[in-house]
Each structure stands twice: as C-alpha cells, then as structure tokens.
C-alpha positions, -999 to 999 in steps of 0.1 A, spaced: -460 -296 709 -496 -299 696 -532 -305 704 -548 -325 676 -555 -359 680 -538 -391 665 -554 -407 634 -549 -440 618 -551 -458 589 -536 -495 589 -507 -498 604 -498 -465 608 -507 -435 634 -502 -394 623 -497 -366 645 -484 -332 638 -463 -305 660 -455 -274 653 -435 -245 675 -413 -215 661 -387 -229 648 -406 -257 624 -440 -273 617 -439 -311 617 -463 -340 604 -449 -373 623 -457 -409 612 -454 -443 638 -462 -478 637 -495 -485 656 -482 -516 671 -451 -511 682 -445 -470 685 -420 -466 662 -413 -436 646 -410 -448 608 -409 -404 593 -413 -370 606 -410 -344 577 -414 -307 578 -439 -283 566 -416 -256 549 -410 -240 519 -446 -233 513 -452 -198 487 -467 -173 511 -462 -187 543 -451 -167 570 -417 -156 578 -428 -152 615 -450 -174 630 -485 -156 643 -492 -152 680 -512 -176 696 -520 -188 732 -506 -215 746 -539 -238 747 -540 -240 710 -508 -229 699 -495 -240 664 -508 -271 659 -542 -277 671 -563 -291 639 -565 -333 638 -551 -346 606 -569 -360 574 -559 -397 562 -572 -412 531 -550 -443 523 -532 -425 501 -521 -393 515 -522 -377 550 -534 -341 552 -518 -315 580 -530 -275 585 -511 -251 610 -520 -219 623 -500 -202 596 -522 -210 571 -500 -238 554 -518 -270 541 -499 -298 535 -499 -337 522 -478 -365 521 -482 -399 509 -482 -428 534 -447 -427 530 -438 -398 534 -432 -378 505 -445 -344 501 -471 -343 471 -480 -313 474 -487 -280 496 -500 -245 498 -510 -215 522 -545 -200 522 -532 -169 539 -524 -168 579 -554 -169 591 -570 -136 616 -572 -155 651 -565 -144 683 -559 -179 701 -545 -196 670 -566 -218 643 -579 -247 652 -605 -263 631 -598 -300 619 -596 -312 585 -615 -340 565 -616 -356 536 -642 -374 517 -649 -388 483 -614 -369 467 -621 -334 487 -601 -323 516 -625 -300 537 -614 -267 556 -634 -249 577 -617 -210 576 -640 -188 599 -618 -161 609 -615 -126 618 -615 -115 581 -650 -135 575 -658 -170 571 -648 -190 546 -653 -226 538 -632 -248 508 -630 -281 493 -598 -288 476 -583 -316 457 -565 -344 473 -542 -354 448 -531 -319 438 -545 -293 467 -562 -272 437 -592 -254 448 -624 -276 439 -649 -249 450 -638 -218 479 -668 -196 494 -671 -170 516 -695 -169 543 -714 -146 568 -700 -159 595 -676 -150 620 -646 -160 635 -651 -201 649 -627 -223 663 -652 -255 656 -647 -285 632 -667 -293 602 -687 -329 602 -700 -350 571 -737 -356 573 -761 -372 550 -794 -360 544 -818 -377 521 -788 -395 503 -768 -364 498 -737 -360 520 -737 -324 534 -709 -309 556 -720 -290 594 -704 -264 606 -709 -238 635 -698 -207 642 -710 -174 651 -739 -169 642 -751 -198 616 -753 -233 625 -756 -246 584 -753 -272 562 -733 -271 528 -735 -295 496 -705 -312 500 -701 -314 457 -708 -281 449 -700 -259 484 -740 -245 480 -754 -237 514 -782 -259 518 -795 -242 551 -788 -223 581 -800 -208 612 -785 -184 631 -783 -196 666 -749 -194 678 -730 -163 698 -697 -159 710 -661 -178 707 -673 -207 691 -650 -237 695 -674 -268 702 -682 -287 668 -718 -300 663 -729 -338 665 -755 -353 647 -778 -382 650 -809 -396 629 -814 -364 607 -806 -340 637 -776 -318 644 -766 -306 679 -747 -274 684 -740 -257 713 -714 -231 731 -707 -212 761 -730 -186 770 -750 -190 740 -772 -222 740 -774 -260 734 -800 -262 701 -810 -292 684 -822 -289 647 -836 -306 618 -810 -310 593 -829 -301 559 -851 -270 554 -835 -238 542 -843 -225 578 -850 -247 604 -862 -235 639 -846 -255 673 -865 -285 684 -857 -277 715 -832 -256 736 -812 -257 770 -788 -235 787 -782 -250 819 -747 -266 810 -723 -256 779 -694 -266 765 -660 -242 761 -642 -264 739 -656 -303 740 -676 -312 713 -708 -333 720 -713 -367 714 -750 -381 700 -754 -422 707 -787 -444 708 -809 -418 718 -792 -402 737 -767 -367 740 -736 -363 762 -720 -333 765 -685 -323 788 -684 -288 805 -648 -268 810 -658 -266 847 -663 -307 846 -698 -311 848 -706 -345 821 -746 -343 814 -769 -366 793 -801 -351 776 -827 -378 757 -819 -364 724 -850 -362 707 -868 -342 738 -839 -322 753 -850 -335 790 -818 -341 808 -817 -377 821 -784 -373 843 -757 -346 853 -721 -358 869 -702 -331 888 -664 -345 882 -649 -312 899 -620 -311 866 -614 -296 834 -630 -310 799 -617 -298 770 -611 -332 754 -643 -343 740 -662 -377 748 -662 -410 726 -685 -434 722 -673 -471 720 -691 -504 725 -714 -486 745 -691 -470 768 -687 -433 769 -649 -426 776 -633 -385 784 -602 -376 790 -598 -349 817 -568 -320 812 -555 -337 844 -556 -369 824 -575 -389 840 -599 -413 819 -636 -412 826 -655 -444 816 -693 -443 818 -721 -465 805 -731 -446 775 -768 -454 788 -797 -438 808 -780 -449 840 -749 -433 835 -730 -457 858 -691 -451 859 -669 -482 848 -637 -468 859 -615 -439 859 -577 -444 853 -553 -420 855 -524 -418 827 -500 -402 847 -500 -369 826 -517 -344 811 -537 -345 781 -563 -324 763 -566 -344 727 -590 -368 719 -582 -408 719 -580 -432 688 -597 -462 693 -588 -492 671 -587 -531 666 -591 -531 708 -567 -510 715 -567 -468 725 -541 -445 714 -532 -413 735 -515 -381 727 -503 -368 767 -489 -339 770 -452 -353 771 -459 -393 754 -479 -409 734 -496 -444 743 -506 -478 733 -530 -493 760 -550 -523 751 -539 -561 745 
C-alpha cells in the first residue's frame, strides 16, 4: 500500500509501498505495465526496528518519488531515504531520524540541479535539507521555526534565482535553493498543514483548513497577502495556478476558481464527494480524481464547463501522471494506462 503518486522518466514509471513487514520502491514499463524491479528499503543505520504508528490515510508510504535520469529517490515515514539507479541498484541510503508525526510523514521529495530536497517539519521542529544525489551527503541541513506540516516543497524562480516554497505552520517562506538561506517568510498559516502551495507569475498561493487561502509576492523578506479568502479550504489537495486563474478542491467536494491576481471567485462546483487528490492542469483541461475515483474533467477556464466524468471503477486518492497522451493511475488496488 501507498499514497504517493507515480513518476516517470522515459520509459519507466516508479512507485513505492511500504507496510510492516518491508518498505518497497517498484519500477514498470510505461507502455506495457510490466514490472521490470521492485527492491527493498532495508538495512538502513538507524532505522527503526518497529515501524511508527500512523493512520491509515497516510500510512507508510505517502511522499511521491524523485527521478532524475539517473537515480530515483524514495522517503518513508521511518525516516529512511533511499536511491537507486534506473536499474535498480541501490547507490546509496540513509535515515534522518523517524520523524515526530502523528498521522505519518508525508511530504514529497524533489530534486533539482544535483540536490534532492526534503521538507522535515515535524513535531520536534522544522527542518528543511538539501542532500547530494550521487552520494545522499548532507549539502546544507537547517532548522526552522516552524511546526509540524504535512505539505510538499515547490521549486520557484524569482528574479533568476530558483528558490524552494514551503508551508507549514506558521510561515509560508521561500529558501535559496544553493545555500538553504531563507529568503523570506510570512507567517500566515495555522493548524495541520497538509496542502502544498502553487505558484504563478511571481506569486505563491497557500492555503489550509480553518486558517486562510493567501496569495503573496514571492520576494521581500516580509511580504503582506495580496489578498485573502476563507470561504472554501483545502484539507489535503494542493491548489493549482493556470492562465490567470486559481482552482482549488475542498475535502467536502466543493471545486472553486478565484481570478488569481484579485482573489474574486469566478465559479464554485458542489460535487457532493471527497477531494484529497489534487487537480492537474493539462491542455487546458483541469482534471481531479475523487476518493471514490471518479475523474472530474473541467475546462480549466472562466466557464468552468465539465467535459466528462469517468469513473475508474476503484478508489483512489493519488495524483495522475500525464505523459506522451496518455494518464497513469495509482487506484487503490491497480495501477492504469488509459490513453491511446
């Protein structure tokens, strides 16, 4: 079982798993589903003899992979980071200590210009690294006033210079992605913190449940929100920022468009289900995958007219790949192909 998502690279798809017995980083071909390796996470110096409790919507394995092209990049809730070349073969791995949370860690990885980025806000104190790809050695580690979040980082750049986002409780920031310095920060966010932000020309969107939806200027050491709404928030789905426009996914399956630049809402969808996947945008379509499994297709426009809505015939709570016309699914019991 796991809840991250698949990622590609070529002609290969990653997923990992994890449950008490063993964590698992698996490897298919993208065109015809085959599983080429599946290897294990063990014998890792300081991981856990018993695996930490978590609740069975994040569980073990929640955090998406990292793939470069040369290695593929896994984290579990135990605190183990691991890589493996395309192949298969283990390169190298290493625990950061099990990490304080009370549902199970969650935050993606990613990986840019020779860093693999974590984002580590826990129960102990936040924590944000950068470590190196070909070895896992610690390129630069820093510690945070942040607290626990369940959010994924996002690459940004601003004025030439790629930063990374992050959100948790309380500081929405930016961070040099070269040297970890914190670039900026304001402290808008409350509670359990699990939506990640989105960004669009120079602005970063974070929001959570029952705290806020902000939009900010990436940049100054303190920027103040644009503007502000708290009408509809997000539990777990991460917005979505696309030609003006913002889209964001309610767990109580309301989908709602704000202009982006303004924060007026141009439309609100009452779909009556559960969002915890979180919306894509692709050729101009906005596609969501309900917990139910059922595909929502919308015009990613001002109109918000709905396309279609196929069912896949089970569950699913990860987000779709999309590639070379075709979408990849992680369901709760299969994963899919569909496409030509």
């Amino acid at each position: 079982p796991g809840y991250n998502s698949p990622v590609i690279w070529g002609n290969k798809l990653f997923l990992a798993g994890a449950d008490a017995e063993a964590r698992i980083v698996s490897c298919y071909d993208k065109n015809t589903g085959q599983l080429l390796w599946e290897k294990k996470a063990d014998n890792i110096p300081g991981s856990p003899s018993t695996m930490p409790k978590v609740t069975d919507d994040t569980g073990l394995s929640a955090p998406t992979l990292a793939v470069d092209g040369y290695r593929v990049y896994a984290i579990f809730a135990t605190g183990d980071v691991i890589a493996f070349d395309l192949n298969g073969n283990r390169v190298w791995a290493r625990n950061l200590g099990v990490p304080k949370n009370h549902y199970g860690h969650s935050s993606s990885l990613m990986v840019w210009n020779g860093k693999l980025i974590i984002q580590y806000d826990t129960g102990s104190g936040g924590r944000l690294l950068a470590l190196k790809v070909a070895s896992g050695e610690t390129t630069w580690d820093v510690k945070r006033d942040n607290k626990i979040s369940w959010a994924s980082p996002l690459l940004m750049e601003v004025n030439g210079k790629m930063q990374i986002v992050t959100t948790a409780d309380p500081n929405v920031s930016g961070t040099d992605l070269e040297t970890g310095e914190e670039l900026w920060k304001a402290a808008v966010m409350m509670g359990e913190v699990g939506p990640s932000c989105a960004c669009y020309n120079g602005m970063v969107y974070a929001n959570n449940e029952y705290a806020s939806l902000v939009a900010l200027q990436a940049g100054p050491p303190d920027p103040t929100p644009l503007w502000e709404q708290y009408d509809y928030l997000s539990e777990a789905a991460s917005p979505v920022a696309y030609n003006g426009l913002l889209f964001l996914a309610t767990s109580y399956g309301v989908l709602v468009c704000y202009d982006a630049t303004s924060g007026d809402e141009v439309w609100q969808k009452e779909m009556n289900v559960t969002f915890y996947s979180s919306p894509m945008v692709v050729e101009s379509k906005l596609y969501l995958m309900d917990n139910s499994g059922t595909m929502h297709i919308v015009k990613a426009d001002r109109t918000g007219e709905i396309i279609a809505e196929p069912s896949l015939g089970e569950a699913s709570y990860a987000i779709p790949a999309f590639d070379d016309g075709r979408i990849y699914i992680r369901g709760s019991e299969s994963l899919y192909c569909i496409g030509k």
